[in-house]
C-alpha positions in Angstrom: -17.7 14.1 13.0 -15.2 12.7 15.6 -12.3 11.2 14.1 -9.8 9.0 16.1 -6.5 9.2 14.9 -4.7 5.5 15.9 -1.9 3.3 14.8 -3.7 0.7 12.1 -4.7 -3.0 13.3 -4.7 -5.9 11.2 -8.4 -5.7 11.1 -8.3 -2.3 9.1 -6.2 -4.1 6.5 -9.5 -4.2 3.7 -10.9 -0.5 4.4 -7.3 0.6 4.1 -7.1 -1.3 0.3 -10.3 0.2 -0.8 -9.3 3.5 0.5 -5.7 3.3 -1.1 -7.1 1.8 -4.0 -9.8 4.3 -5.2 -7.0 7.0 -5.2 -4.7 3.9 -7.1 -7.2 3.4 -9.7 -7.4 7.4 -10.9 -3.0 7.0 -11.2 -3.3 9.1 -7.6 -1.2 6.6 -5.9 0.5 3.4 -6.1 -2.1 0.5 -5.4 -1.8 -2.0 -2.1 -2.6 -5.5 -2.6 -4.3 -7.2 1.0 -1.1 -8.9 1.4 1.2 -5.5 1.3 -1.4 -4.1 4.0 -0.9 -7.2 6.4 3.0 -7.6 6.5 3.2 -3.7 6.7 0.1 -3.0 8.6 2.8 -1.4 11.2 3.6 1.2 9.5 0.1 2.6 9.2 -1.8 5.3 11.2 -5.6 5.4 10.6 -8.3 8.2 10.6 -11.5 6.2 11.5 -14.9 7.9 12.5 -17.8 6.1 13.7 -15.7 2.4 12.7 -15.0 3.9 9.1 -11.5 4.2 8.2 -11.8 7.8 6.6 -7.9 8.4 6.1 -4.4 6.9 6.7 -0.8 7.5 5.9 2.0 5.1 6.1 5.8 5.8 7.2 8.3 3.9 6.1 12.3 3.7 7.1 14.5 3.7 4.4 17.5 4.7 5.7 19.4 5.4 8.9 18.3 8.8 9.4 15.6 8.9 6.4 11.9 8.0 6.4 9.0 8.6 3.8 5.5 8.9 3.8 3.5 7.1 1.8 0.0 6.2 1.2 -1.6 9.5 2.7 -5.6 9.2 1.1 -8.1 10.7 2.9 -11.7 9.4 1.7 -13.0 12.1 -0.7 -16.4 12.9 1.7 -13.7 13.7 4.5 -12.0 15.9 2.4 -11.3 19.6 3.7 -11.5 19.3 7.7 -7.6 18.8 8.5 -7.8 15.2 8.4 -4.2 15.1 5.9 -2.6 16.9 7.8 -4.0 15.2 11.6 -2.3 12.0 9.7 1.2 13.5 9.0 1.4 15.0 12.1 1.2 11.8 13.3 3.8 10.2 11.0 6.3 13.0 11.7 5.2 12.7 15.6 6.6 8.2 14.5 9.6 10.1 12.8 10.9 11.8 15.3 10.4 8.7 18.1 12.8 6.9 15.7 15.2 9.0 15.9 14.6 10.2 11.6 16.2 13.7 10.9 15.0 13.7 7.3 11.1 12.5 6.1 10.5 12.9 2.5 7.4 12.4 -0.1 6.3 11.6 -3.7 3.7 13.4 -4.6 1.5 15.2 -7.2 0.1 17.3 -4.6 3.1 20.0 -3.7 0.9 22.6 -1.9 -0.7 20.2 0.7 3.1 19.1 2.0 4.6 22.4 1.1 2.0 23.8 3.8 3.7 21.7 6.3 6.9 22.7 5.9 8.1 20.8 3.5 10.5 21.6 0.6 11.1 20.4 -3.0 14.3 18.4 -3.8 15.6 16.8 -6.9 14.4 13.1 -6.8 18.3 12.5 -7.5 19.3 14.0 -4.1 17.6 10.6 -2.5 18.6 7.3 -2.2 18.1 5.5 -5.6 16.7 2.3 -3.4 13.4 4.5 -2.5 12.4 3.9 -6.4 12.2 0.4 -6.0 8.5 0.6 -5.9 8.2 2.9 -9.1 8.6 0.3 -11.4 5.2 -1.2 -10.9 3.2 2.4 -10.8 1.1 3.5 -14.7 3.3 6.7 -14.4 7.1 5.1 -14.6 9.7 6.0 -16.5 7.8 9.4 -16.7 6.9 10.1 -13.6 5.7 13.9 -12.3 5.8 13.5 -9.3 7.6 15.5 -7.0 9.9 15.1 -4.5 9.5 17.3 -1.3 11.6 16.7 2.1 11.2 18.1 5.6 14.7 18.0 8.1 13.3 17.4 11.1 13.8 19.8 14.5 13.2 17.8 18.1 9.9 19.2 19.2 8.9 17.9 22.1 5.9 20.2 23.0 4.3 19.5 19.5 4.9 15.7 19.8 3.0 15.8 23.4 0.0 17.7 21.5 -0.2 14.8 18.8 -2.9 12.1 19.5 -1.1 9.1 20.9 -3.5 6.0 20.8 -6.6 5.4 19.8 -8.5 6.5 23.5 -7.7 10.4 21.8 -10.1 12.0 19.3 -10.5 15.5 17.7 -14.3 16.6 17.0 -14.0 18.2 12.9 -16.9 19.9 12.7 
């Protein structure tokens, strides 16, 4: 398997929806509708191998010195070779180029961002704007999700090892 890890084109737009969907459908994540994907499209980074988008993640800005990561799916026969984390890499590689100190998730699954260096913090602690979107998920008002943050250290030499654009791949055998 050689996956390409690349910034999303608008071509990707309907792999991305049944990817993010699948996951939205089990109450995994929040669902996209074609129209989401298009106008934010930019804020995607893809896994694809062989043409097939196998993963993606999304960062979005939502405030001055704070961005989150959303929509992180990895297809479920992909599972297990690093492709996760090759995506948030990549989003906290977009962070830092922005100039983000803080990048924080929502998430039922603690130990995959906790393995990155991430942290739990009281949902409270963030910006009551990021829960705009939680009133349209099967989970609100009683949400378990949790909410993890990383602060973010300039790291130049780890940002150079990150694949850049879509010529870079990483064979995951």
């Amino acid at each position: 398997m050689t996956v390409v890890i690349r910034i999303a084109s608008l071509a990707d737009a309907p792999q991305l929806q049944k990817l993010i969907n699948a996951y939205a459908g089990q109450g995994l994540m929040l669902p996209r509708s074609l129209h989401s994907l298009y106008e934010h499209v930019r804020d995607y980074v893809v896994a694809e191998d062989d043409g097939r988008i196998v993963g993606c993640v999304a960062l979005h800005v939502a405030w001055e010195d704070l961005v989150e990561i959303r929509s992180l799916a990895v297809a479920e026969d992909a599972g297990g070779k690093g492709i996760g984390t090759l995506l948030v890499q990549a989003a906290l590689a977009d962070a830092r180029s922005l100039g983000a100190r803080r990048v924080f998730a929502l998430t039922f699954v603690e130990p995959f961002f906790v393995g990155l260096g991430f942290h739990r913090v009281d949902k409270a602690d963030l910006p009551h704007k990021i829960w705009q979107e939680c009133v349209h998920c099967i989970h609100f008002p009683d949400c378990d999700e949790v909410a993890l943050i990383l602060d973010l250290v300039p790291n130049e030499a780890a940002d150079r090892a990150l694949p850049q654009s879509a010529g870079q791949a990483r064979r995951i055998a």
